[in-house]
N, C-alpha and C positions, 0 to 999 in steps of 0.2 A: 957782356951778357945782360940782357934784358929780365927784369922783375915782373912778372905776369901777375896781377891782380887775383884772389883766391877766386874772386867769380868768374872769371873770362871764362874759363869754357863753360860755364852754365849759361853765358849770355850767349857764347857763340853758339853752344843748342839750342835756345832759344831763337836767335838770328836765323840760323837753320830750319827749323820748324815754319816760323813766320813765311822766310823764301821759299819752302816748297807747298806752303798753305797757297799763297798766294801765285805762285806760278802754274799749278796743278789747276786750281779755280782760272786762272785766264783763261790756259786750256781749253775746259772745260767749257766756256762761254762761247766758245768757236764750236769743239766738236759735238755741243751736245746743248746749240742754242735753242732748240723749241721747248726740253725739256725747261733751262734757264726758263726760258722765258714764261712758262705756266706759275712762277712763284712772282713773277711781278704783278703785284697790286694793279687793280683796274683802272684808279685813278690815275695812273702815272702813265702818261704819252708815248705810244710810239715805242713800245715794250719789246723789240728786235733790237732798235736801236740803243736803249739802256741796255741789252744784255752784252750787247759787242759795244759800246760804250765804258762799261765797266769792267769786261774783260780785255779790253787795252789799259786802263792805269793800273788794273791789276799785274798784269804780266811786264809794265814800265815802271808800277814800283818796284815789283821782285829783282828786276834788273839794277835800279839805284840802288838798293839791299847792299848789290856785292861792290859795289865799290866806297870806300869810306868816306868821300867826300860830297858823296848824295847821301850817301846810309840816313841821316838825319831827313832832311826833308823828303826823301821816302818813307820812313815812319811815318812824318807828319801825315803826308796823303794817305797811306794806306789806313792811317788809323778813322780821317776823315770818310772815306772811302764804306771801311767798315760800317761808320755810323751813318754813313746813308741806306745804306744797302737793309739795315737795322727792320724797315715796315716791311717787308716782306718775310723776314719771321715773323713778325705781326700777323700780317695776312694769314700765312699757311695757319696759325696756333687760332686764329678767329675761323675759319674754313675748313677743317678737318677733312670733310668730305671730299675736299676737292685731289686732296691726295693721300687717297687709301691705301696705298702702297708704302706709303712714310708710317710707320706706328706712331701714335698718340706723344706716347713719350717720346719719341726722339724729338717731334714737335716741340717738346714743353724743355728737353735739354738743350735744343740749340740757344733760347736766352743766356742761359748760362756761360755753355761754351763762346757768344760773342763776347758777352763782358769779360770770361777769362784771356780771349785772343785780344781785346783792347788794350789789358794791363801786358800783356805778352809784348806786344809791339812797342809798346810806349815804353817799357824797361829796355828791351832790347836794342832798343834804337836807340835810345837815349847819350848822350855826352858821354863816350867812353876816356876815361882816365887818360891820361899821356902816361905811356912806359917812358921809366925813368933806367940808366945803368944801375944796376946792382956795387953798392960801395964795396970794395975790399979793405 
């Protein structure tokens, strides 16, 4: 019999959350690239191609997620990932106007919400424990 760590399933919700955060967004980067692509900053080149660009390591880190011998360096990239992706909440929260349809505030809690899916990812992926048998 194996000894399950008190956190494992909070991590495995967490792991959970992360994989359908980030599979749902690949998705999305296919069926709904023009939208994607109205949040990419103007500086940044060729803004089709960053949207399915970023919806492939999105939906190839979700995929290392499930197995545990990527689980790790899928965190790593996803987290990197995140923090690129980071100016274009920038953009929208500088530009309001440009999408009226987003209210203000959601604008102002998406900072938030990435900083909390940063530490999300980075806990959850992180070096999980070795189960050990349980001594009798």
């Amino acid at each position: 019999m194996n000894a399950m760590p008190a956190m494992s399933r909070w991590r495995v919700a967490g792991l959970a959350f992360v994989f359908l955060w980030f599979a749902i967004g690949g998705v999305a980067h296919f069926a709904l690239t023009e939208t994607e692509m109205r949040i990419v900053p103007p500086y940044i080149p060729w803004p089709r191609a960053a949207v399915l660009v970023s919806g492939v390591f999105e939906l190839l880190g979700a995929a290392g997620l499930l197995w545990r011998p990527t689980r790790r360096a899928a965190g790593i990239g996803l987290f990197l990932l995140t923090l690129a992706v980071t100016p274009a909440h920038f953009y929208m929260l500088q530009r309001p106007e440009l999408f009226a349809n987003v209210p203000y505030w959601a604008l102002v809690v998406r900072l938030p919400v990435q900083v909390a899916l940063l530490a999300l990812i980075a806990w959850s992926t992180s070096a999980w424990p070795k189960q050990t048998p349980v001594s009798r």
